[in-house]
N, C-alpha and C positions, 0 to 999 in steps of 0.2 A: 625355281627350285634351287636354293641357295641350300648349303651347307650351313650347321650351326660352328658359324668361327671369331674367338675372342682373342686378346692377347696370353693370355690366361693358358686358354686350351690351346694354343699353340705350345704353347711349354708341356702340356700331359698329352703328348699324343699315341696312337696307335703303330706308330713306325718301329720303336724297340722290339715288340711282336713280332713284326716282317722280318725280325735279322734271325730267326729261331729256323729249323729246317724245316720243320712240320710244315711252315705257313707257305716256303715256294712248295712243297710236296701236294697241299692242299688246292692249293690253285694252279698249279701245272695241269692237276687233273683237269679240271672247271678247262681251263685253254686248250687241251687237245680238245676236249669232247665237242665242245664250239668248233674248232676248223676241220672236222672231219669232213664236213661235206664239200670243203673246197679244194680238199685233193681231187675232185672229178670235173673238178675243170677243166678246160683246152688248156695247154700246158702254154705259159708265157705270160697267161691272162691276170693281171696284177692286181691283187688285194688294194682296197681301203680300210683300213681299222681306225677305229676310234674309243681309246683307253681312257674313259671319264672319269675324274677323280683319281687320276693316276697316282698322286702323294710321290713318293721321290724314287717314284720308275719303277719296282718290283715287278707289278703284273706285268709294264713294257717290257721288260726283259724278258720276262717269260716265254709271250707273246714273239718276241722277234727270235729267242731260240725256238720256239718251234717252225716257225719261217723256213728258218734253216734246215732244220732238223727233215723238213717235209720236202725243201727245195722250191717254197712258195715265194712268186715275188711281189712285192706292196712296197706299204710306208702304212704307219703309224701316226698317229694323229693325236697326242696327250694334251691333256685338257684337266686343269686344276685351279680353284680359286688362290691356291698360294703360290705366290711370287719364289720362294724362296724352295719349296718342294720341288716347284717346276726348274730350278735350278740344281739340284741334287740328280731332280732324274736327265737332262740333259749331260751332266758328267758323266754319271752312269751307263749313259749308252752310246760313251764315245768311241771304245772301242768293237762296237758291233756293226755288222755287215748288214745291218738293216737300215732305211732311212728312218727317222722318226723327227717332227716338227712338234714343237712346246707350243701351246696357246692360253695366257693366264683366262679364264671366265668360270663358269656355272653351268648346269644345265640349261640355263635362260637362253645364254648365247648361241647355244649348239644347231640351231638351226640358222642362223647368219656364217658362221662358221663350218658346218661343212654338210654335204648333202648326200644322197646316193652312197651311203658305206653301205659297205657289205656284212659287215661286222659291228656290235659296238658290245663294250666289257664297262661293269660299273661293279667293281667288284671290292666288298668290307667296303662297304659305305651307304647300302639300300637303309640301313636300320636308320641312321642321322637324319631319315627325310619324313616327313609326318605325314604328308600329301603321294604317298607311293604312284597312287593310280596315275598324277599328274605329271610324275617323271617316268614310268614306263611310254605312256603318250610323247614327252617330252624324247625319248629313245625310240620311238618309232618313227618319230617325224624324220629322224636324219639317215634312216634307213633307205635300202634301194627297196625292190620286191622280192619279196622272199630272202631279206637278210636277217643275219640273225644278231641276237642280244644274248648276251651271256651273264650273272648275275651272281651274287653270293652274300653270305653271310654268313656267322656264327651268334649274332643274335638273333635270336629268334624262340616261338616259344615252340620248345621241342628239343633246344641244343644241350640240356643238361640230362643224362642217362644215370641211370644206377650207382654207380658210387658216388658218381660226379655230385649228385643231388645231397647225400652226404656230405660230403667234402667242403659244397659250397655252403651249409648252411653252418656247419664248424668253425669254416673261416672268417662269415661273416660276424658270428660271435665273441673270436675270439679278438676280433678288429673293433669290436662294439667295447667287449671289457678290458682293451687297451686306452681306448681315448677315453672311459670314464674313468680309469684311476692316471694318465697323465693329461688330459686335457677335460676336466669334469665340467668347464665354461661353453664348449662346443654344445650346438646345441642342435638335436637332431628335426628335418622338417619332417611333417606330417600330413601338409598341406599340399606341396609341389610335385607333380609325377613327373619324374624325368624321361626326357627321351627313350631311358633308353629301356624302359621300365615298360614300355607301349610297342611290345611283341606281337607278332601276329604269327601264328603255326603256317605252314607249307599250304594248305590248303585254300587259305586266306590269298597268299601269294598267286597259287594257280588261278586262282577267282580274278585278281586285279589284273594279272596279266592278259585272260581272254577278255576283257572288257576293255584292254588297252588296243584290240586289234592282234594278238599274238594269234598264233596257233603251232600245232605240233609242239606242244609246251613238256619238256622233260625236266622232271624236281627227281630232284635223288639225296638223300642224304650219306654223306661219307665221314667215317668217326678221324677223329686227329690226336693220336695220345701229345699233352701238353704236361711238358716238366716244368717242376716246380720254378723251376727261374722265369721262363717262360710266361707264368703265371702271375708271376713277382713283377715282369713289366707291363702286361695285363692289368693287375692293380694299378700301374701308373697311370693307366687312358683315363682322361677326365671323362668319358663316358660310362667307363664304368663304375668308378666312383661314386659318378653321380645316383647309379641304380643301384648301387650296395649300400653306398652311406648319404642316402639321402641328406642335404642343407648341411652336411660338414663341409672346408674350404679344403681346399684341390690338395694344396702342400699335405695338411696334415693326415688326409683321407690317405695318401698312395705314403705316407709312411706306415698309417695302423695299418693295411691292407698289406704291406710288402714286408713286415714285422710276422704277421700272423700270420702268413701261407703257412710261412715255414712252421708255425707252432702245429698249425692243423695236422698237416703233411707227418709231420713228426708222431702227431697223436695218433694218427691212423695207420702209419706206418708205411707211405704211399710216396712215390718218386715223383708222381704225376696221375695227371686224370686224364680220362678221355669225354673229348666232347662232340656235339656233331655240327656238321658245318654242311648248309642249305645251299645245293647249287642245282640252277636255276639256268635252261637253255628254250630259249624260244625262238619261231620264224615269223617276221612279218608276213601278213596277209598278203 
């Protein structure tokens, strides 16, 4: 279970998102609600976690403030296929009281690399994998008994609400009649379903997950008002590009797209939108 990674999409990635507040506020949640049951531990008795797809440390930080926050002791275990993420989050968590070890691989690896966690988090990144069922499997293998997986998203089908639904179909058009009066040679596909375009509702999720061995499986959705800048770097992920403007090139898609929030935003008179974000806590068997 590899990630979809180019040189490309390494330049449009989903990290500008991460600097926004909503996105530690959103996943903070998602991290307490995961270690609560290991506050009833024998007190001394030390965590193993393991932050799949970490990208350049966010959740680990999270993660190791609530360590603290709880008086829990471990280490952290980050795991990313890029060289260079795994170098940002290593910076990032030099000055914390937690230990945390970088290892560059995939989910492939994760069973040569670490066993018996008590914990593992794969969180804003489930939507990138086409073969779900075989990376939940893949996150159970490196599980002890009765450890948990924590999960999340905001792709998904379910995550656009009431205005939201509005707003996006606004924005997409007004991105559509940007690049046909300055770029009329782009030429939209019709043919290719992108990633990220191949949604499955919560329900779906619950299903994959007991068939992965999970149980005690809690899905909750929680809303994240997202301001228009917010949204503006949003447009820059090449995954969503790729499910808004389908077969336009990367550059030019997150300029119509970072052009046209603002036009949207404006028409409707809206600072921001709210969307919902799918988390997702389960116990191995």
């Amino acid at each position: 279970m590899s990630l979809f990674e180019t040189e490309e999409t390494n330049q449009y990635t989903f990290e500008p998102v991460t600097l926004h507040p909503f996105y530690a506020e959103i996943n903070r949640s998602l991290v307490r609600q995961a270690l609560i049951p290991f506050t009833k531990r024998p007190s001394g008795a030390a965590l193993s976690i393991v932050d799949m797809a970490c990208g350049t440390g966010v959740i680990t930080r999270l993660i190791a403030e609530e360590f603290v926050r709880l008086g829990l002791p471990g280490r952290i275990l980050c795991v990313d296929p890029s060289a260079e993420a795994l170098r940002l989050a290593q910076k990032s968590m030099q000055e914390m009281e937690v230990k945390a070890h970088f290892i560059q691989g995939d989910a492939d690896d994760l069973s040569s690399i670490v066993q018996n966690a008590d914990a593992a988090f794969f969180c804003n990144a489930i939507h990138l994998v086409s073969d779900k069922l075989s990376a939940f499997q893949h996150m159970k293998t490196i599980l002890a008994p009765g450890g948990i997986f924590a999960c999340n998203s905001a792709f998904f089908d379910g995550t656009n609400v009431g205005e939201t639904q509005r707003f996006a179909r606004l924005w997409i058009r007004r991105a559509v009649g940007w690049l046909r009066k300055e770029h009329p040679e782009v030429m939209f596909s019709r043919e290719t379903k992108a990633v990220a375009m191949q949604w499955i509702n919560p329900e779906e999720y619950s299903a994959l997950l007991k068939e992965s061995g999970f149980k005690s499986i809690e899905i909750t959705l929680e809303k994240a008002f997202i301001p228009l800048d917010a949204l503006r770097d949003l447009g820059k992920y090449w995954l969503f590009i790729e499910g808004a403007l389908p077969g336009v090139p990367l550059p030019i898609g997150a300029t119509a797209l970072g052009i046209s929030v603002y036009q949207a935003g404006q028409e409707l008179d809206i600072a921001g939108v709210d969307r919902m974000w799918l988390q997702m806590v389960a116990r191995k068997e």
